[in-house]
KEBA-805030 format. One record per residue (C-alpha): residue number from 1; x, y, z. Coordinates in Angstrom, 1 decimal, decimal comma. Layout:
<minus>
+-----+--------+--------+--------+
!   n !   east !  north !     up !
+-----+--------+--------+--------+
! NUM !      X !      Y !      Z !
...
+-----+--------+--------+--------+
</minus>
This chain:
<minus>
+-----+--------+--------+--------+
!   n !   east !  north !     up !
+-----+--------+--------+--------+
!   1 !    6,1 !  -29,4 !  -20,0 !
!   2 !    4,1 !  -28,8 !  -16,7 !
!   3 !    1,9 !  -26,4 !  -16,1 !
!   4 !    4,0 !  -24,4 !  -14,1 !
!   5 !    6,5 !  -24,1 !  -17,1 !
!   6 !    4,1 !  -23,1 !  -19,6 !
!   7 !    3,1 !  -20,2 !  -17,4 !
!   8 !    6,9 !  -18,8 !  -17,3 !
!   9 !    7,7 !  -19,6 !  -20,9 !
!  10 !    4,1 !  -17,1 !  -21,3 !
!  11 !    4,9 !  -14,4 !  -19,5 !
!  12 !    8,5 !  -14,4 !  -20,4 !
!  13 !    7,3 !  -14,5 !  -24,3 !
!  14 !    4,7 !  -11,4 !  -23,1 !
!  15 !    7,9 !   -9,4 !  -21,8 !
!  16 !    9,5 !  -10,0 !  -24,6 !
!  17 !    7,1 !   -9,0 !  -26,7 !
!  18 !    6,2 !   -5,6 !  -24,7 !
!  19 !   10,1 !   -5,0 !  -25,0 !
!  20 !   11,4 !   -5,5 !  -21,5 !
!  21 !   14,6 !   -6,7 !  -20,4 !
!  22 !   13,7 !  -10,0 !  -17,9 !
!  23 !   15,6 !   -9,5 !  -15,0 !
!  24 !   15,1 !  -10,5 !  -11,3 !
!  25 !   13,1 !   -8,2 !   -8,8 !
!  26 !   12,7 !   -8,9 !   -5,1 !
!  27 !   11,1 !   -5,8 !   -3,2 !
!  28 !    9,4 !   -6,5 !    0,2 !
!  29 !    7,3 !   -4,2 !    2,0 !
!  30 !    6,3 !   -4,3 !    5,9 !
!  31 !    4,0 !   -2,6 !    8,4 !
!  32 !    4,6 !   -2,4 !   12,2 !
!  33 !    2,2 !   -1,2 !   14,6 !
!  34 !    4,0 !   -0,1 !   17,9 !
!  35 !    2,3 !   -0,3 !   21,5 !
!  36 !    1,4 !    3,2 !   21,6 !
!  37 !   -0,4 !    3,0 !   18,1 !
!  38 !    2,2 !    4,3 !   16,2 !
!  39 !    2,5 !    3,0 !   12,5 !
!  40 !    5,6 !    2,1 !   11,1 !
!  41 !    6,5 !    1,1 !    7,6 !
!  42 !    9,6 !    0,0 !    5,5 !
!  43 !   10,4 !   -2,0 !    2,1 !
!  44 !   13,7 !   -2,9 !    0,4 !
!  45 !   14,3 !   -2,2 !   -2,6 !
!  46 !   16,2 !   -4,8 !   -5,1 !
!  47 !   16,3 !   -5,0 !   -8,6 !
!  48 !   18,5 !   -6,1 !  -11,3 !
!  49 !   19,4 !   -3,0 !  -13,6 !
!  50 !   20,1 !    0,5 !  -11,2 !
!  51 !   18,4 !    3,8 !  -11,8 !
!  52 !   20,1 !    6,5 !  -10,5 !
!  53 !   18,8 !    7,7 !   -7,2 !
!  54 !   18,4 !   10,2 !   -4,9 !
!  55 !   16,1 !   11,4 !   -1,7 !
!  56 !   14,0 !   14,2 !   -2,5 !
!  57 !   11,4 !   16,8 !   -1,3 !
!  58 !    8,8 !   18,0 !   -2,7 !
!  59 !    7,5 !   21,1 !   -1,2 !
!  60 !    3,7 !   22,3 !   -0,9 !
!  61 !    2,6 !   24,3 !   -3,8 !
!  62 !    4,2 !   22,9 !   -6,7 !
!  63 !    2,7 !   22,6 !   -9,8 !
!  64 !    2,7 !   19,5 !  -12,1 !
!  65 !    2,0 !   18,3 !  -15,4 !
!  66 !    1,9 !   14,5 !  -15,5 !
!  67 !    2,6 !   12,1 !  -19,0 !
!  68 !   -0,3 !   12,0 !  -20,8 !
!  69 !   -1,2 !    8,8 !  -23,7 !
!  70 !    1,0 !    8,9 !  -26,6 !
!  71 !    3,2 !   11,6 !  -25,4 !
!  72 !    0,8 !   14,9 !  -24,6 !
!  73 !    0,2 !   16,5 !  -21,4 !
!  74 !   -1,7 !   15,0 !  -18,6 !
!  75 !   -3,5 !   15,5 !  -15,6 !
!  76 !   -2,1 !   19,5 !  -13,5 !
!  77 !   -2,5 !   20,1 !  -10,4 !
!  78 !   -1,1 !   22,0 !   -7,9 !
!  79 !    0,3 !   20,0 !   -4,6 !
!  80 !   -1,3 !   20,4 !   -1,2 !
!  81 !    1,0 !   18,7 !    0,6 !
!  82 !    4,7 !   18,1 !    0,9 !
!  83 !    6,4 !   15,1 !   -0,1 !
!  84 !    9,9 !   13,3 !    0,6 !
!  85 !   10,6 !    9,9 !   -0,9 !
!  86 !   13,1 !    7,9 !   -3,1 !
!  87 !   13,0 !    9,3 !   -6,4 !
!  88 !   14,6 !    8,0 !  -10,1 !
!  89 !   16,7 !    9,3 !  -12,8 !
!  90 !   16,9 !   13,3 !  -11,3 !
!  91 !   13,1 !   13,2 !  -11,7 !
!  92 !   12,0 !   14,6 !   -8,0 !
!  93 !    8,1 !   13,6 !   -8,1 !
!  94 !    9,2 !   10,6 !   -9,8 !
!  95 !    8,5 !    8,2 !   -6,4 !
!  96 !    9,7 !    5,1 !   -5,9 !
!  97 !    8,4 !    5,0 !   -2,3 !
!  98 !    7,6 !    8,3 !   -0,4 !
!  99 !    5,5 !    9,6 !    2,6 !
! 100 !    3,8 !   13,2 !    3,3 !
! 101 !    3,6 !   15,9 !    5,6 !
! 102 !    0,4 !   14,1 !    6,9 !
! 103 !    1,6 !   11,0 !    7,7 !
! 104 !    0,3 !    9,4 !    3,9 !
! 105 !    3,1 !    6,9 !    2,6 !
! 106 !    2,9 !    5,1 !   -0,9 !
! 107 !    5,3 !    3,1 !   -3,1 !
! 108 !    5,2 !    0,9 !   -6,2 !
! 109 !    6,6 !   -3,1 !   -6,9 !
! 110 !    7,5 !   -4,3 !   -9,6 !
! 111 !    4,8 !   -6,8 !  -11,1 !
! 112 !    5,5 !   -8,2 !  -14,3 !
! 113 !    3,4 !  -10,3 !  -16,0 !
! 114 !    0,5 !   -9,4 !  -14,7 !
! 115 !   -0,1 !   -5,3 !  -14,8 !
! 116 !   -1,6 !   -3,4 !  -17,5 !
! 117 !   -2,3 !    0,3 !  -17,0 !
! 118 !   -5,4 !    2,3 !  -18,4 !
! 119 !   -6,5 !    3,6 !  -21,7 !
! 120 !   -7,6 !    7,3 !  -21,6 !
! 121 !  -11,1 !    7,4 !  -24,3 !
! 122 !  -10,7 !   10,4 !  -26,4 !
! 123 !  -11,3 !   14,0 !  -24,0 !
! 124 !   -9,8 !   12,0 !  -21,2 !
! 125 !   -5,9 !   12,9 !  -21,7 !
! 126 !   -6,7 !   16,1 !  -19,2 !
! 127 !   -7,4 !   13,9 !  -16,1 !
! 128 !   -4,4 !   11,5 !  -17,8 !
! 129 !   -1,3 !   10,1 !  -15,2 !
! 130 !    1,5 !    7,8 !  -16,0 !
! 131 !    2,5 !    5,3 !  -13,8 !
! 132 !    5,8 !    7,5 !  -13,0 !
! 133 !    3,5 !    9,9 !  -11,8 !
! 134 !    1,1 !    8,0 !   -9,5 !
! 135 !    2,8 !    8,3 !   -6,1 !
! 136 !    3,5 !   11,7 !   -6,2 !
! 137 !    0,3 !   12,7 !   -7,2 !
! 138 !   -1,3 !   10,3 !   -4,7 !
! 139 !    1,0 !   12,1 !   -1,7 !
! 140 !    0,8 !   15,5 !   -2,7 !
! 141 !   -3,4 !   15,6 !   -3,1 !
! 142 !   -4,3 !   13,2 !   -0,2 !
! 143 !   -4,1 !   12,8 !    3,7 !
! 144 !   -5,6 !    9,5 !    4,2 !
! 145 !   -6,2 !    6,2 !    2,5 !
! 146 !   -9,2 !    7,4 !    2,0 !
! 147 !   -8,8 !   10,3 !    0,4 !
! 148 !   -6,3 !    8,7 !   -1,9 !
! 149 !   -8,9 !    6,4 !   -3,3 !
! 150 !  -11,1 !    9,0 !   -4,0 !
! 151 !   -8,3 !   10,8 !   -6,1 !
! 152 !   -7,5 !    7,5 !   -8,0 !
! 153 !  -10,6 !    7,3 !   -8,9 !
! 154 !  -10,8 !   10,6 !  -10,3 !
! 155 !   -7,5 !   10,1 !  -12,7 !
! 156 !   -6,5 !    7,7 !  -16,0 !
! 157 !   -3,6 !    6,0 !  -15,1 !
! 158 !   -1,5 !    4,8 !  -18,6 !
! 159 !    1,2 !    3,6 !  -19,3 !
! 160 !    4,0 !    5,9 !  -21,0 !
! 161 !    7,7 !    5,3 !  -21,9 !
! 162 !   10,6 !    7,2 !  -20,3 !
! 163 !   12,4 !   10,5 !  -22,5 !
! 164 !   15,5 !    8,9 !  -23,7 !
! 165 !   17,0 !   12,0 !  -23,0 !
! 166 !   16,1 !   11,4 !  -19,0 !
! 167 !   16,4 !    7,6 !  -18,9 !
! 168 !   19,7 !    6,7 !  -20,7 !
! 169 !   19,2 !    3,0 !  -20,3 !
! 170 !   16,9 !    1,3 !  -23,0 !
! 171 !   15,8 !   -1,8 !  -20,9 !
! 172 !   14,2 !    0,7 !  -18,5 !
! 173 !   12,4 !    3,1 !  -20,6 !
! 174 !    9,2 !    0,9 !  -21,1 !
! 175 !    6,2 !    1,6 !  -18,7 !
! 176 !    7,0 !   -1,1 !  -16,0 !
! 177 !    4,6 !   -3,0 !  -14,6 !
! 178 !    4,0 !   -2,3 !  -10,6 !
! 179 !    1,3 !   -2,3 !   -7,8 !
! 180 !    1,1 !   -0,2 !   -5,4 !
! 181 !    1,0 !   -0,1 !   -1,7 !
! 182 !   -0,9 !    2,8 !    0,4 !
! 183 !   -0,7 !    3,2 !    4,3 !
! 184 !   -2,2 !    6,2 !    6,1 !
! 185 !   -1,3 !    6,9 !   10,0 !
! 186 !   -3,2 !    5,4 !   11,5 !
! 187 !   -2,7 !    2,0 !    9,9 !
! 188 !   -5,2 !    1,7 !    6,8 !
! 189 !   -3,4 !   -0,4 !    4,3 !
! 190 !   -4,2 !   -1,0 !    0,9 !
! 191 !   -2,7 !   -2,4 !   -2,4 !
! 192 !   -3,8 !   -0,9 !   -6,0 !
! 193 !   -3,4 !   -3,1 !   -9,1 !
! 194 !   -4,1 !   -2,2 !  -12,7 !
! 195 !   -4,8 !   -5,7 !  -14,5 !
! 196 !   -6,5 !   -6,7 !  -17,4 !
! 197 !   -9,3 !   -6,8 !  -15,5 !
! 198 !   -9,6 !   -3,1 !  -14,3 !
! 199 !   -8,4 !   -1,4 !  -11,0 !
! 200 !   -8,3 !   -3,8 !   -8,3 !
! 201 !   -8,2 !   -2,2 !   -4,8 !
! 202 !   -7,4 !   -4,9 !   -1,8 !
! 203 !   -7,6 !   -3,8 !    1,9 !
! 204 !   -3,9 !   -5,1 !    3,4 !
! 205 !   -4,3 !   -5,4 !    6,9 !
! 206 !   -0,6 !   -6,8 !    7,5 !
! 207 !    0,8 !   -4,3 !    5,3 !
! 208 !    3,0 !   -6,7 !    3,7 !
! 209 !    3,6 !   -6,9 !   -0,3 !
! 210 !    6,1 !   -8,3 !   -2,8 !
! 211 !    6,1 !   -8,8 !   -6,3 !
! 212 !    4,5 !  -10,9 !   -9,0 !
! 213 !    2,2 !  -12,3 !   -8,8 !
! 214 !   -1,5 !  -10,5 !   -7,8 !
! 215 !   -1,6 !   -9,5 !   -4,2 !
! 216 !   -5,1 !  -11,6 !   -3,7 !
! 217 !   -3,1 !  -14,7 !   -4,9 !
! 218 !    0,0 !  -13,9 !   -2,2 !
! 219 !   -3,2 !  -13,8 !    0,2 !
! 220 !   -4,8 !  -17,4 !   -1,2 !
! 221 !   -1,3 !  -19,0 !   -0,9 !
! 222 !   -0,8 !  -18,4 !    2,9 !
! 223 !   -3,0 !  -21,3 !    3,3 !
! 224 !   -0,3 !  -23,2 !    2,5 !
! 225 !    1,7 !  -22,1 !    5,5 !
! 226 !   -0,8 !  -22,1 !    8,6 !
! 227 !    1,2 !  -25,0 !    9,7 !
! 228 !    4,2 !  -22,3 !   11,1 !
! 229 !    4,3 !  -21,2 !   14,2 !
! 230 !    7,2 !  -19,4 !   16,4 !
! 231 !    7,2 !  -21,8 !   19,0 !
! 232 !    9,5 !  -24,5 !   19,1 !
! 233 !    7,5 !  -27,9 !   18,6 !
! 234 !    7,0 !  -30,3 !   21,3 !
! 235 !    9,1 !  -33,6 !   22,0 !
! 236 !    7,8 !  -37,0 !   20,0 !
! 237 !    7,3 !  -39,9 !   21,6 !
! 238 !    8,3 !  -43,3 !   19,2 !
! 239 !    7,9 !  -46,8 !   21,0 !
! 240 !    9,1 !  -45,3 !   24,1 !
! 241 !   12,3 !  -43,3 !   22,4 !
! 242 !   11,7 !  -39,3 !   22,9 !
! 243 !   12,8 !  -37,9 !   20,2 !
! 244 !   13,2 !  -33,3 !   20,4 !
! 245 !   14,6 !  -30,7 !   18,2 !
! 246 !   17,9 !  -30,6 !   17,1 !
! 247 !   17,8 !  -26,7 !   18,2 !
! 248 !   15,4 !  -23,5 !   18,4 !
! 249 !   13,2 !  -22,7 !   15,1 !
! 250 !   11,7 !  -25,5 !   14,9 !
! 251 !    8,1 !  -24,6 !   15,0 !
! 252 !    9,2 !  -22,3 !   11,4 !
! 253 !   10,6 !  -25,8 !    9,7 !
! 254 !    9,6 !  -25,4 !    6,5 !
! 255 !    9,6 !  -21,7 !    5,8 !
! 256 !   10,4 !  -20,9 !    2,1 !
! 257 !   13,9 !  -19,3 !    2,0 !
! 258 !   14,5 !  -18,6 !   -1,9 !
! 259 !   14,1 !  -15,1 !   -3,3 !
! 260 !   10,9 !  -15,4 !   -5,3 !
! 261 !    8,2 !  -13,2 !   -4,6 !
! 262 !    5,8 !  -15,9 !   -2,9 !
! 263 !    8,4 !  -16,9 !   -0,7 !
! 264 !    9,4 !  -13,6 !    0,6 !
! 265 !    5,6 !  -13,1 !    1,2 !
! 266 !    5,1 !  -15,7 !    3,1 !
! 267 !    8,6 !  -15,1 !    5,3 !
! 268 !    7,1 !  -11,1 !    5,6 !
! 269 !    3,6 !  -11,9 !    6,8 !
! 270 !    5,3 !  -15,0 !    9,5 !
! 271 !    7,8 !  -12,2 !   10,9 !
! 272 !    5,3 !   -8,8 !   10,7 !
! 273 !    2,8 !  -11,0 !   12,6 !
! 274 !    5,2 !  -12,0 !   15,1 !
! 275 !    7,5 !   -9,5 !   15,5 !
! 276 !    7,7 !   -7,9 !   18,9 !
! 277 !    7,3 !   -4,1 !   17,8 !
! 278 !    8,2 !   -1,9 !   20,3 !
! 279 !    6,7 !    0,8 !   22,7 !
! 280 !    6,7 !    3,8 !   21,0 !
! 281 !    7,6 !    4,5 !   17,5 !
! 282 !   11,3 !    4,9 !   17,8 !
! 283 !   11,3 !    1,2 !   19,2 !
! 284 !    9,6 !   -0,1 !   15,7 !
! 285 !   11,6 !    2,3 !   13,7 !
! 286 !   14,2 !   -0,3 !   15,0 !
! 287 !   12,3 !   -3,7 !   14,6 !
! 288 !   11,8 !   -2,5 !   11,2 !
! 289 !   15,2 !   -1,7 !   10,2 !
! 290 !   16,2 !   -5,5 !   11,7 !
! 291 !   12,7 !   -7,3 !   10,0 !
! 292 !   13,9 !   -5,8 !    6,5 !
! 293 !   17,4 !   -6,7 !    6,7 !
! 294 !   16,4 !  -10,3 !    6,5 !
! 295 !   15,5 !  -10,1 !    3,2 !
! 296 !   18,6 !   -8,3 !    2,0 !
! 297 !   20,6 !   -9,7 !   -1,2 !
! 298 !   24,0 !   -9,6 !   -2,1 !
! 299 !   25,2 !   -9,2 !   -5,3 !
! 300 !   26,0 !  -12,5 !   -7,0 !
! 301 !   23,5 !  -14,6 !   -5,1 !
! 302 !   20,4 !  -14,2 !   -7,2 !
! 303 !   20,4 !  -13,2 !  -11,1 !
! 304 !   19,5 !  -14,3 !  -14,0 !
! 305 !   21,1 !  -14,0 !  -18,0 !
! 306 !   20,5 !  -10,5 !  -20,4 !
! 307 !   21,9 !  -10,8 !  -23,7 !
! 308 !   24,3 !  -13,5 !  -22,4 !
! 309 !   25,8 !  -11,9 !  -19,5 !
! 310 !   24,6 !  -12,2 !  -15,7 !
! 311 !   22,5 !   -9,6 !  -14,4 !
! 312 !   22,3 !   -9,5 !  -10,5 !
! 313 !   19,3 !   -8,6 !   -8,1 !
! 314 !   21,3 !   -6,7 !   -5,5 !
! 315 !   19,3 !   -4,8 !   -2,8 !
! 316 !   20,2 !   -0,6 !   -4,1 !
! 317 !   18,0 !    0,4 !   -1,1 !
! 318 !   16,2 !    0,2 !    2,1 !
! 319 !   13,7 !    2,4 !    3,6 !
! 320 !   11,3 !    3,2 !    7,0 !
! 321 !    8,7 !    5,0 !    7,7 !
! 322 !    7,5 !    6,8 !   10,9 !
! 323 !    4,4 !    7,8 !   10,0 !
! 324 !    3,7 !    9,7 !   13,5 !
! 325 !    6,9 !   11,7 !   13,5 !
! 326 !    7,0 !   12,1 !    9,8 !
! 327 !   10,3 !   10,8 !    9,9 !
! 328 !   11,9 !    8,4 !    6,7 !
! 329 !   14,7 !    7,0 !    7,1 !
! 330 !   17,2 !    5,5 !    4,3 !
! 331 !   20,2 !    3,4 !    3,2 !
! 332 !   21,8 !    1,9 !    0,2 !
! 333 !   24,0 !   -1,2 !   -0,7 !
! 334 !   27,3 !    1,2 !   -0,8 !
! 335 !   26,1 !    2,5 !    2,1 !
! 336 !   25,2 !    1,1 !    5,4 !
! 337 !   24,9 !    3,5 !    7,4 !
! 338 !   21,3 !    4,7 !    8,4 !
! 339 !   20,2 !    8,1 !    7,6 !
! 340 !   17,1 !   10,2 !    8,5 !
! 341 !   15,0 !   13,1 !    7,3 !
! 342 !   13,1 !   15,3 !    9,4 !
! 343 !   10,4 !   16,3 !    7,7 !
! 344 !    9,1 !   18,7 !   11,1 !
! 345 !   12,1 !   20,6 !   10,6 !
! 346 !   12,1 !   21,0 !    6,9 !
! 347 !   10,8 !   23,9 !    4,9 !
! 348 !    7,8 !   22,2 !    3,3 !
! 349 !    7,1 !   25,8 !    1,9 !
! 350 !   10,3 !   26,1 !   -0,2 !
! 351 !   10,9 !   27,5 !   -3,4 !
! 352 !   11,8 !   24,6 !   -5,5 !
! 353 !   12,2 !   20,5 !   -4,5 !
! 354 !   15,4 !   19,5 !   -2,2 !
! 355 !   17,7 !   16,9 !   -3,4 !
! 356 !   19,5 !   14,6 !   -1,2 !
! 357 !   22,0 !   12,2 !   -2,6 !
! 358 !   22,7 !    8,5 !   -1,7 !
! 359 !   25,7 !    7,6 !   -0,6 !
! 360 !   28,6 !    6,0 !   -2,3 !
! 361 !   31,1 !    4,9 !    0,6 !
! 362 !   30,6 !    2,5 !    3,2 !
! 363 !   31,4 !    3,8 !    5,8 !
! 364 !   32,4 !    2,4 !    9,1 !
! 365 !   32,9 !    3,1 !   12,7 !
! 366 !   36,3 !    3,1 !   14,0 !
! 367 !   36,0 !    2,3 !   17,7 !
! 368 !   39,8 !    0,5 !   18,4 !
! 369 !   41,3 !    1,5 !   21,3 !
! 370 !   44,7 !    4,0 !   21,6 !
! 371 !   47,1 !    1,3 !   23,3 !
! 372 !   50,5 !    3,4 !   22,2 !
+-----+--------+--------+--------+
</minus>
């Protein structure tokens, strides 16, 4: 068996082991920078079980107790900012990816194999957060990239299982593995990762992430691909015989196209590099929406076997950010159609959190001419 195989049959055996259903997971995050400085950024989001889901806001003020080790209370605080995200199982501060009233976004990849949260010391449980609670608590206490470091640095984050009374499926309960991307307004990008070796904390210039497995390695194997270009190649001269391109892309020959985490890497980083952004933030809001598109999966295409029957990655949802108009934007697999919130004409000071539900239909635009 190669060494390759040995490392799958390991973490496989470690999932196992930790209790987690093996399925496929293929999110992919992007950053665009428009021409007027604007920051734009997006992700899909594919995975093979589905968590019920649902748009939220968060408004300022709220007060929150996060999971704690072995089931007590955590970390409270009260918010200073409001949020709006993609939140899980009718939890509203439980973000999947979100972004705040100051232009602060955040969201969390699955990373199996390789993450492993905390452990709060006795007298640490107070300034305790699960991993459900890290990206709300990141959005609602910090402006800036900056500022979110600091308040990592100030918390425990541990692992803790899902209330079986909130999370009805058992594969998903477990504390998932993820790391987690950061991006501020005016472009700061960083990536978190809690490893067996600590808290890792890598600046992200490109903005892109994936999945498994550690972002540093994603970085090392780009070295493998510095032979890709966007220009076409040149014509070959043999003996006299000129031999060209069959057609345009040639100067990409060799891009990975398979679902797997490194691969989709290495096709975001080629296309976020390249990618003509736009003018103003609008314009990228745009590019975006077509960049992430390429690295949509349809059911059936990409799965792998639970308990005998086919599970299938699917992609459940897409988002953008515009972090200068604090604008995010949203669709879903049943449906296509691209919806915004607004969050300069939201009450950020409201009562209690605002739920706004996916959509089930796809819907389409009937545009056939009345000929009778």
């Amino acid at each position: 068996m190669n060494t390759k195989k040995l490392l799958m049959v390991a973490i496989a055996t470690m999932l196992l082991l930790q209790g987690v259903v093996i399925s496929s997971e293929a999110c992919t995050g992007t950053k665009l920078k428009a021409d007027d400085g604007s920051i734009v950024t997006g992700r899909t989001m594919e995975f093979g079980l589905k968590a019920p889901s649902a748009v939220t806001i968060v408004p300022r003020g709220t007060e929150t107790t996060a999971s704690g080790p072995s089931g007590k209370a955590g970390l409270k605080w009260k918010s200073s900012y409001a949020t709006v995200g993609v939140s899980g199982w009718g939890q509203p501060k439980w973000y999947v990816e979100g972004l705040n009233e100051k232009g602060l976004a955040a969201g969390v990849f699955y990373m199996p194999g390789f993450g492993q949260y905390q452990t709060a010391k006795p007298g640490e449980e107070g300034r305790s957060i699960s991993q459900n609670d890290f990206i709300y608590y990141v959005l609602s206490t910090s402006a800036t990239v900056g500022e979110a470091l600091k308040a990592i640095g100030k918390v425990v984050v541990v692992a803790a299982d899902a209330d079986p009374a909130i999370v009805t499926d058992p594969a998903m309960r477990g504390a998932m593995p993820f790391h987690m991307r950061i991006t501020d307004a005016v472009g700061r990008s960083v990536v978190i990762e809690y490893t067996a070796k600590g808290v890792q904390i890598y600046e992200n210039p490109l903005g892109v992430i994936t999945n498994a497995p550690t972002f540093d390695w994603h970085l090392l194997n780009m070295r493998n691909y510095v032979n890709l270009k966007v220009a076409d190649a040149p014509p070959m001269e043999f003996n006299g015989q000129t031999i060209s391109q069959l057609g345009m892309g040639s100067g990409l020959h060799g891009l990975p196209g398979d679902f797997t985490p490194p691969s989709r890497f290495i096709r975001a980083a080629i296309f976020t590099m390249n990618l003509v952004p736009g003018k103003t933030a609008t314009e990228a809001v745009g590019q975006a929406w077509h960049l992430l598109h390429l690295f949509d999966i349809p059911s059936g295409v990409s799965g792998s076997k639970v308990n005998g029957a086919m599970v299938y990655d699917t992609a459940q949802w897409t988002s953008v950010t515009d972090h200068k108009n604090l604008r995010f934007y949203f669709n879903t697999y049943d449906d296509y159609r691209v919806r915004m919130i607004d969050m300069n004409r939201v009450n950020l000071n409201a009562e209690k959190p605002i739920t706004i539900p996916f959509g089930d239909t796809l819907g389409f635009i009937d545009v056939t001419p009345s000929t009778k």
